[in-house]
C-alpha positions as CSV (number, residue, x, y, z in Angstrom):
1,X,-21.8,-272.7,-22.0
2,X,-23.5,-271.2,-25.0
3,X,-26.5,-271.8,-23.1
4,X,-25.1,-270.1,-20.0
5,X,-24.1,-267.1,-21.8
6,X,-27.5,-266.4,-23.6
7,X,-29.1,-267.0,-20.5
8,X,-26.8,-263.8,-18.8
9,X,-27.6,-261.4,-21.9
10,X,-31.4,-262.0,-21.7
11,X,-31.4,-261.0,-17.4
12,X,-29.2,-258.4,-18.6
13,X,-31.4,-256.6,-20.9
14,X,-34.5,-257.2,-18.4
15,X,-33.0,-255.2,-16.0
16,X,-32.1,-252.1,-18.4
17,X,-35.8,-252.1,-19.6
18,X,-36.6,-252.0,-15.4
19,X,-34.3,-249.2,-15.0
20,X,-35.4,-247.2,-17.5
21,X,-39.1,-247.7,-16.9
22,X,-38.2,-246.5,-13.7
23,X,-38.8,-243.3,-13.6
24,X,-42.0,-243.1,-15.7
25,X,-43.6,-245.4,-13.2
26,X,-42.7,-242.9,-10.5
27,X,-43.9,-239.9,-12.5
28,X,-47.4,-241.9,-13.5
29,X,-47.7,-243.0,-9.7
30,X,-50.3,-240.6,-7.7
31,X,-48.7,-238.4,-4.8
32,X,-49.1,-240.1,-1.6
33,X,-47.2,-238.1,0.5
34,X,-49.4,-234.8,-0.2
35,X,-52.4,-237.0,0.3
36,X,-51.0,-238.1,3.3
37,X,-49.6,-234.5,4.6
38,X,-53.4,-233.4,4.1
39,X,-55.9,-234.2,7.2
40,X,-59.6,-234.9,6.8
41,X,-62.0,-232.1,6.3
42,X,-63.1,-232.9,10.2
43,X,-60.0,-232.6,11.7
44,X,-59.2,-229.9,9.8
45,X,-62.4,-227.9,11.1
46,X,-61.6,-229.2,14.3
47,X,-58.1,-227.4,14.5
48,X,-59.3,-224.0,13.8
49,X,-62.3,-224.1,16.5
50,X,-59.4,-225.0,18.9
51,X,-57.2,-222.0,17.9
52,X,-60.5,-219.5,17.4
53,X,-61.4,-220.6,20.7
54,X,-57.8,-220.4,21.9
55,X,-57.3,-217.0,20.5
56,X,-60.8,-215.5,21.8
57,X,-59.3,-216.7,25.3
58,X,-56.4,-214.5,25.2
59,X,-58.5,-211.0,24.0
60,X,-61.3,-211.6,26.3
61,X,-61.0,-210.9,29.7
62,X,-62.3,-213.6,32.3
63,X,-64.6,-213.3,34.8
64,X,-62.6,-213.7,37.6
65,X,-60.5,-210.6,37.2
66,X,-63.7,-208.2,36.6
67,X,-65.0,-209.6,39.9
68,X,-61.6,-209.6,41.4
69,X,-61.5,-205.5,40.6
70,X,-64.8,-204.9,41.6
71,X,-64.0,-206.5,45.2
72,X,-61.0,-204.0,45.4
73,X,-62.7,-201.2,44.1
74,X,-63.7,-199.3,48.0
75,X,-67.1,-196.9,48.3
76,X,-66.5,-193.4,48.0
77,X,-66.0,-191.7,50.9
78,X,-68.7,-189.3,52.1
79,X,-68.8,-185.8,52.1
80,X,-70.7,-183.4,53.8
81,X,-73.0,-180.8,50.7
82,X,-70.9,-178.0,51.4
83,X,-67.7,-180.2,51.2
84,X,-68.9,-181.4,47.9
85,X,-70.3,-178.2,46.7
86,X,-67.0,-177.1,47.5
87,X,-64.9,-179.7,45.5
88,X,-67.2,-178.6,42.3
89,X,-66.4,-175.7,42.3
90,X,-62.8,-176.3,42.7
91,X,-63.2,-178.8,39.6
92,X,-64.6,-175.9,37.4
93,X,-62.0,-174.4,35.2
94,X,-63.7,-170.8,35.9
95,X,-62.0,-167.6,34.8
96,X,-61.7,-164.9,37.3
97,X,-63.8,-162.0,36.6
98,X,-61.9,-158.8,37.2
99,X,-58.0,-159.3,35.8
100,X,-54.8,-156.7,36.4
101,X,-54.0,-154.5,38.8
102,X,-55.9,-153.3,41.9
103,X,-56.6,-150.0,39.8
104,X,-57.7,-152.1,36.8
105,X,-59.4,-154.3,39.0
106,X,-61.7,-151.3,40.5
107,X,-62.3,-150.0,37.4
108,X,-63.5,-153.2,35.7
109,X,-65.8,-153.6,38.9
110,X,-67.5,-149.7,38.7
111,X,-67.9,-150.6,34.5
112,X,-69.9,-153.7,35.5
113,X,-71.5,-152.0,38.4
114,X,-73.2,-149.4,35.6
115,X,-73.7,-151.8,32.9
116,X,-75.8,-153.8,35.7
117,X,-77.5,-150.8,37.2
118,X,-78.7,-149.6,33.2
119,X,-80.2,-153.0,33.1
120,X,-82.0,-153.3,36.4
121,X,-83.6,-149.4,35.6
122,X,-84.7,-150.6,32.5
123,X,-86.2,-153.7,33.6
124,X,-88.0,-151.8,36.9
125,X,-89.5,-149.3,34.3
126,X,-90.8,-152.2,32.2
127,X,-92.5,-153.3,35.2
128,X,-94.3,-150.1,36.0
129,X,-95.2,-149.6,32.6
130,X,-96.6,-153.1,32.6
131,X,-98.5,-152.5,36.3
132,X,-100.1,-148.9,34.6
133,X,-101.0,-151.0,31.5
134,X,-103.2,-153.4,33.4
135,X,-104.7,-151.2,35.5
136,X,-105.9,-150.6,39.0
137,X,-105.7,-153.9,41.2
138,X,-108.2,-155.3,43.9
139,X,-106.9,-155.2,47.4
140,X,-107.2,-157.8,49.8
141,X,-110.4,-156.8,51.4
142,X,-110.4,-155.9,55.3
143,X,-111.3,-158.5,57.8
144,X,-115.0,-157.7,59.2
145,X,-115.3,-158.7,62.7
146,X,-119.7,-159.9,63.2
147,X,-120.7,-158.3,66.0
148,X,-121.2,-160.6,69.2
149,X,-118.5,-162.9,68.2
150,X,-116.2,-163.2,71.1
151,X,-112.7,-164.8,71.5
152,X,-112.7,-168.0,73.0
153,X,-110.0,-170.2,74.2
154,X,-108.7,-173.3,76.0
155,X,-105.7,-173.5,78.6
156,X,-104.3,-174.7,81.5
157,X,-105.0,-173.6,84.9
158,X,-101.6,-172.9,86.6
159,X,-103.2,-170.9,89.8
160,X,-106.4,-170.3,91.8
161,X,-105.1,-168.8,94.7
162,X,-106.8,-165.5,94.4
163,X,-110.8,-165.4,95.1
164,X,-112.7,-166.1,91.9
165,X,-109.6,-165.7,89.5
166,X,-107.7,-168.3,88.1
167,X,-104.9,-167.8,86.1
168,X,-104.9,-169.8,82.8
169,X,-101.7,-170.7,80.3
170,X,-102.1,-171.4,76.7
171,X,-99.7,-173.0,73.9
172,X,-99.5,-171.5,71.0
173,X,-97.8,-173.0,68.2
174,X,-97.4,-171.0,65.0
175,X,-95.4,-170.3,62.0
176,X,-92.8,-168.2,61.8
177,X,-93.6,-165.3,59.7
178,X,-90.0,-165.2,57.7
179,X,-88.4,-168.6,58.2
180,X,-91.6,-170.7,58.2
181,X,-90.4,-172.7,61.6
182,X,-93.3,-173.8,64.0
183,X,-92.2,-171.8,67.0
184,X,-93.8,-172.7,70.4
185,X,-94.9,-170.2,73.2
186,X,-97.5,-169.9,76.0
187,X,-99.1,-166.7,77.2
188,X,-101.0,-166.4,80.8
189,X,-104.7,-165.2,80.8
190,X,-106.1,-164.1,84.0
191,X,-109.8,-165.1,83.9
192,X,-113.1,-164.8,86.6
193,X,-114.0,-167.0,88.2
194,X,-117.2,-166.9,89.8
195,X,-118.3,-170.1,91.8
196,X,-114.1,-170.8,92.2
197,X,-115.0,-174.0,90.4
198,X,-111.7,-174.6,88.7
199,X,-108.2,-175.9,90.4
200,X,-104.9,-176.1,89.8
201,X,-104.1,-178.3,86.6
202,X,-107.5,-178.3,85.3
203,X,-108.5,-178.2,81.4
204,X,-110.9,-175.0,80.9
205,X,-112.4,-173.0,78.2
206,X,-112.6,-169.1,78.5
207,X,-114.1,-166.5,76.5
208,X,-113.6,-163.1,76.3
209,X,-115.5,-160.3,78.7
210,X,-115.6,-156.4,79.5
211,X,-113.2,-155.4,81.6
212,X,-113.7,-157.4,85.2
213,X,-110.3,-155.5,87.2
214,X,-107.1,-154.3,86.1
215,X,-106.1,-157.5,84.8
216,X,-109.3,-159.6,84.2
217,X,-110.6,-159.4,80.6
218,X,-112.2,-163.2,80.4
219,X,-114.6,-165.3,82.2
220,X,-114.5,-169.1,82.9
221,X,-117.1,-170.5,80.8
222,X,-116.7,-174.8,81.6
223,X,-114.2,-176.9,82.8
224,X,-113.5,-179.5,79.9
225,X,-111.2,-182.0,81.9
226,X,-110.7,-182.1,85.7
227,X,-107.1,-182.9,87.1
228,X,-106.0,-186.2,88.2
């Protein structure tokens, strides 16, 4: 019994001593549930990329909508130039010139009217001042006709009816003298013919002459292309 009894104290006072070493084992004992909280550097690094890339997804716009609001975007429509010279000046945010009443209105007209006449005087009498200063100027020099050179030109005949005349039309094309156009015209020369070699339709040159009748100032020099 004695033996029983000793035997019960000694497990008694091993497990006090386990107890009690208890809790400096747990404070000694290295923190595995932070080391296991903690990832590896890798996956770590491979978190971030997949929220960066994430996060740049929602800021950036995609492709697909630019190119779905370029397709709905229409052309502009077309306007004629005085249509858009029109809307150009209605953009302009332009002040009216003349303000008030029509009395005030008149008379801020005639003040402008003066202020603009003083200015074009002054700037006419620069000009003369300037033409004085720099002397007497060239003219164009008259046109000198050498004697024997005669007019000569190539038409159409349109009728050789009458004995040794035949009526010849010419096209003219020339400029306009103010608005630069090419303007077209004929005029109707009656010419002598002496042989009656020319008929209707015929190409022919004629040149100038002294006066052959009432109406005849050329002569039939060749006929450059007969009619077909």
């Amino acid at each position: 019994m004695a033996d029983e009894e000793n035997k019960n104290v000694e497990e008694n006072e091993e497990t006090t001593d386990a107890v009690e070493n208890a809790p400096d084992a747990a404070e000694n004992a290295p923190d595995d549930s932070s080391s296991s909280a903690e990832p590896p550097a890798g996956e770590e690094s491979s978190d971030a990329s997949v929220d960066a890339s994430d996060d740049s997804s929602d800021s950036a716009p995609t492709g697909d909508s630019d190119g779905d609001g370029e397709a709905e975007d229409e052309p502009g429509e077309k306007l004629s130039p005085k249509e858009r010279r029109k809307r150009g000046k209605a953009g302009k945010n332009r002040r009216p010139k003349y303000t008030g009443t029509l009395e005030e209105r008149r008379a801020q007209r005639d003040v402008y009217r003066k202020k603009k006449a003083v200015q074009r005087r002054s700037h006419r009498l620069k000009q003369r001042e300037e033409h004085k200063a720099a002397g007497p100027r060239e003219a164009t020099p008259p046109t000198v006709k050498e004697p024997g050179a005669k007019k000569i030109q190539q038409g159409t005949v349109v009728s050789s009816k009458t004995d040794k005349t035949i009526t010849v039309q010419i096209d003219v094309m020339e400029a306009h003298r103010k608005y630069k156009k090419i303007v077209r015209h004929t005029k109707k020369l009656t010419a002598h013919d002496e042989a009656n070699d020319a008929n209707e339709g015929d190409t022919v040159r004629v040149v100038e002459s002294r006066p052959l009748s009432r109406t005849k100032r050329w002569r039939l020099v060749e006929v450059v292309e007969r009619a077909r």
